[in-house]
C-alpha positions in Angstrom: -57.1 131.7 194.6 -56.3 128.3 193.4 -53.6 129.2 191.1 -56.2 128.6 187.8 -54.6 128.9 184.0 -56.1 131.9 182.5 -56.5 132.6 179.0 -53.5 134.8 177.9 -54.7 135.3 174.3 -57.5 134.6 171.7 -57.5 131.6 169.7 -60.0 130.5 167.3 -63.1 128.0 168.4 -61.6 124.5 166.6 -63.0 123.4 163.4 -65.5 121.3 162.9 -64.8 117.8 164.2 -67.4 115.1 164.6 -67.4 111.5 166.3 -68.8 108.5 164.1 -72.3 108.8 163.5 -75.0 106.8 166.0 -71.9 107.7 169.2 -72.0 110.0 171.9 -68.9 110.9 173.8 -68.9 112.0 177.6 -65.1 113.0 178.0 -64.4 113.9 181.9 -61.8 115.8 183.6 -59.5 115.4 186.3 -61.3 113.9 189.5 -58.3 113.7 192.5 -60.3 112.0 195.1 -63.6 113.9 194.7 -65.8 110.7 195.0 -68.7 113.2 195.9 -68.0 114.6 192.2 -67.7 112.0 190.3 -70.9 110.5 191.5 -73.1 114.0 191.0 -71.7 114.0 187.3 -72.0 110.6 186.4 -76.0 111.3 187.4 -76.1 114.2 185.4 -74.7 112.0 182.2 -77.1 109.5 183.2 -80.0 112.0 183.0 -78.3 113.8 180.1 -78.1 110.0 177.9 -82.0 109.2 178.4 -82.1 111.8 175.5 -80.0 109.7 173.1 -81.5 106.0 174.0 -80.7 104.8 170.6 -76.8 105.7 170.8 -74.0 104.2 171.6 -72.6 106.1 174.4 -69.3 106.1 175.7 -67.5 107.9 179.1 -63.8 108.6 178.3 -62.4 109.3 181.7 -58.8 111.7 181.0 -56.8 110.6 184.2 -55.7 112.3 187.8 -58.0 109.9 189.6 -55.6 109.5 192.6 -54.7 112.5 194.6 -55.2 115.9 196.8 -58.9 114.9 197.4 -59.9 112.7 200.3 -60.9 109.6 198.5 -58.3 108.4 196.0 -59.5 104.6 196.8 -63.1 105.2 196.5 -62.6 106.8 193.1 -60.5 103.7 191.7 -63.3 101.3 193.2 -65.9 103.1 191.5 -64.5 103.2 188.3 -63.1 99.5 188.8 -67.1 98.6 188.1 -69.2 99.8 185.2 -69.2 103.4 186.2 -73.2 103.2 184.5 -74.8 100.6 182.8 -74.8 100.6 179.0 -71.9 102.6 178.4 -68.8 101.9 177.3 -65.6 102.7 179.8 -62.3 103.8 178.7 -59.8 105.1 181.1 -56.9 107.7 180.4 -53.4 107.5 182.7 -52.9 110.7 184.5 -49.5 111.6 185.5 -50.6 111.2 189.2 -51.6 107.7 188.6 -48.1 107.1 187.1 -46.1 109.0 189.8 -48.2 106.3 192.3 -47.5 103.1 190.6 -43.7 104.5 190.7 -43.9 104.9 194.4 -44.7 101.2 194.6 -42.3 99.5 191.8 -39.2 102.3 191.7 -38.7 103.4 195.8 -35.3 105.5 194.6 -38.0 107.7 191.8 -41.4 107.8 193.7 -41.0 109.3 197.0 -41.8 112.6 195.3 -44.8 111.7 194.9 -46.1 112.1 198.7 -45.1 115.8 198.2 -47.9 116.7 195.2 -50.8 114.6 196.4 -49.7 111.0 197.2 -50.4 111.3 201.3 -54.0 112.0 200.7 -53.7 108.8 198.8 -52.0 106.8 201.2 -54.7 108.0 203.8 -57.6 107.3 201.7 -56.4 103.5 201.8 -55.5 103.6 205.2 -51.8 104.3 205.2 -50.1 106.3 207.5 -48.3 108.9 205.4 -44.4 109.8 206.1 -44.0 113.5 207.2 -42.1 116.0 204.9 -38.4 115.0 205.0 -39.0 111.8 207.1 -36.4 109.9 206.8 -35.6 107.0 204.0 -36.5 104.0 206.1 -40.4 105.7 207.4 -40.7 106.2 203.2 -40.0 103.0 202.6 -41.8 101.5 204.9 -45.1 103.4 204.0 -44.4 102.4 200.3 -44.4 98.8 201.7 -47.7 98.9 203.3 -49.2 101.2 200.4 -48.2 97.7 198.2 -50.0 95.8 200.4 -53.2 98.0 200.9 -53.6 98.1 197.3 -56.3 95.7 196.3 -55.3 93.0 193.2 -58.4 94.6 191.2 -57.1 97.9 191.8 -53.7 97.2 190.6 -55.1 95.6 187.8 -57.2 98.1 187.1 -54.0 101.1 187.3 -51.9 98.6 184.7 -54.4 98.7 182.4 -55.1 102.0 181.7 -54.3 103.6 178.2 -52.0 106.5 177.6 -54.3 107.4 174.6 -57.2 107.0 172.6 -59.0 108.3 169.0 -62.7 108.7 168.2 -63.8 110.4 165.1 -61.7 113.1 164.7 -61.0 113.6 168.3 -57.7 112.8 170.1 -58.4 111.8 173.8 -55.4 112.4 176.7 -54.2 113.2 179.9 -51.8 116.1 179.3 -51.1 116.9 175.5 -49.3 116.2 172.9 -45.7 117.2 171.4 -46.8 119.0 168.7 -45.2 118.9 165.0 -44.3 114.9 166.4 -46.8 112.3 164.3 -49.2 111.2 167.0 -48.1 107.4 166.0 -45.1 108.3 167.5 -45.9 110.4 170.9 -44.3 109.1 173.8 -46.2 108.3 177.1 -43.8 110.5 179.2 -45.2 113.7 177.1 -48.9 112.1 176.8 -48.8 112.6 180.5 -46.7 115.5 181.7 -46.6 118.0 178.8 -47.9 121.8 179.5 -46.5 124.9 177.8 -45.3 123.7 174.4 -48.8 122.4 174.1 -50.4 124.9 175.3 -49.1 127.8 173.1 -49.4 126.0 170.2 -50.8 126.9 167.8 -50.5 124.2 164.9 -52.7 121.7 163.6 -52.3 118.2 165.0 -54.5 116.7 162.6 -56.9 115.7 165.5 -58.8 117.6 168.1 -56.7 117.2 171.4 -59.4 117.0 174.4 -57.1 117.1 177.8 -56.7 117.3 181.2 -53.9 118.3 183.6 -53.7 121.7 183.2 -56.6 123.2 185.6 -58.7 125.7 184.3 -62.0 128.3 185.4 -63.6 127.6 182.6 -63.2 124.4 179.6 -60.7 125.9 177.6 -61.7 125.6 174.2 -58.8 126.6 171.3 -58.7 125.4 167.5 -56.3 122.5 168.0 -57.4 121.0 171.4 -59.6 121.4 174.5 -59.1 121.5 178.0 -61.6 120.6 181.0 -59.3 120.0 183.9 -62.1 122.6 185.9 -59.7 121.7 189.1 -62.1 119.8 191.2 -60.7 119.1 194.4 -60.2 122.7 195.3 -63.1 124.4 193.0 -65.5 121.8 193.5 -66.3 121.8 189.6 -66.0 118.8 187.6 -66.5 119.1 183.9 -67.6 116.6 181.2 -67.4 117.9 177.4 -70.2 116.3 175.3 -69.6 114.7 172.1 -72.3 113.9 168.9 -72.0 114.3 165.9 -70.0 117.8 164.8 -71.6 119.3 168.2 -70.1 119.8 171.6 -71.2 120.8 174.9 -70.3 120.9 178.3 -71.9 119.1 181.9 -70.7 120.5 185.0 -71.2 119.7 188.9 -71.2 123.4 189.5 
């Protein structure tokens, strides 16, 4: 109904990949807007992390925190703060986010961007958004006051976000990788948008690739990567995948 990737083959679970010893991982899919979401699975990690007291925890958030759901804003303020006290935060770029920050700093590239998500943005920060095929001047003048709307923190906030990151033998990003490319030398543009030449590959990237972007029923789990973009703003499932150690598991709002 929501136009979901399906499995089209079998793959192998991955190897065995751990995270340092003494760390637990909460990696977590793509949000767009759901503040009701994000806040009913951050409490279930904070339940799930009174069983590992003595670790040092960390939430890896993958990126598509703007977008399609009804409070874009919301969602950057909430993860502007400590998301939950004695965890460390890193946040993922999503393709969405990037499309945004376009909008504001390229007008002649970003006006796309109202067409796969952006207006629900731009109304979630109080915005009015341009109809389809308004004309140039009503685009620009939304992208004006979006610029202004935007809070300092949240811009700062959008500017710093990473394009990547490693732990243990785990590769953390928003979309995938080019595969048979070293991952010192990815480039952002395919850390964000790639889909199908990641996705039916089969090699080895020399790191577990857990991603986002591509929305799924079910976490996709294959022996080169791992998806959990559960497609929350329409299924009403967000998914965190559980790292410690050489196990994995899998937290979910629904």
């Amino acid at each position: 109904m929501f136009g979901f990737a399906r499995k089209l083959w079998s793959d192998p679970e991955p190897v065995a990949s751990h995270v340092p010893r003494g760390v637990r991982v909460y990696a977590v899919g793509d949000i767009h807007g759901r503040l009701d979401l994000l806040d009913q699975l951050l409490a279930q990690i904070d339940r799930d992390a009174a069983s590992g007291a003595d670790l040092v925890k960390y939430l890896v958030f993958l990126g598509d925190y703007v977008d399609r759901g009804p409070d874009s804003a919301m969602v950057i303020e909430r993860l502007c703060r400590e998301p939950l006290p004695g965890f460390g935060a890193i946040h993922l770029r999503g393709n969405h986010e990037a499309a945004m920050m376009d909008f504001i700093e390229k007008p002649e590239a970003g006006a796309d961007w109202l067409e796969y998500g952006g207006r629900a943005t731009l109304a979630s920060y109080g915005v009015p958004a341009p109809v389809e095929d308004a004309p140039p001047e009503h685009v620009e003048e939304a992208r004006q006051r979006f610029a202004a709307a935007l809070p300092p923190h949240h811009r700062a906030f959008l500017a710093g976000l990473r394009s990547s990151v490693a732990i243990g033998d785990y590769l953390f990003v928003h979309a995938g990788i080019r595969p048979g490319l070293p991952l010192h030398r990815q480039r952002d543009e395919d850390l964000l948008w790639i889909r199908r030449e990641f996705l039916t590959s089969h090699l080895d990237h020399g790191k577990l690739v857990v991603h986002g972007h591509t929305i799924v029923e079910q976490p996709d789990v294959r022996s080169n990567r791992i998806g959990i973009d559960t497609g929350a703003y329409a299924s009403n499932r967000l998914t965190a995948l559980v790292l410690e150690g050489g196990e994995r598991r899998f937290l979910c709002t629904v």
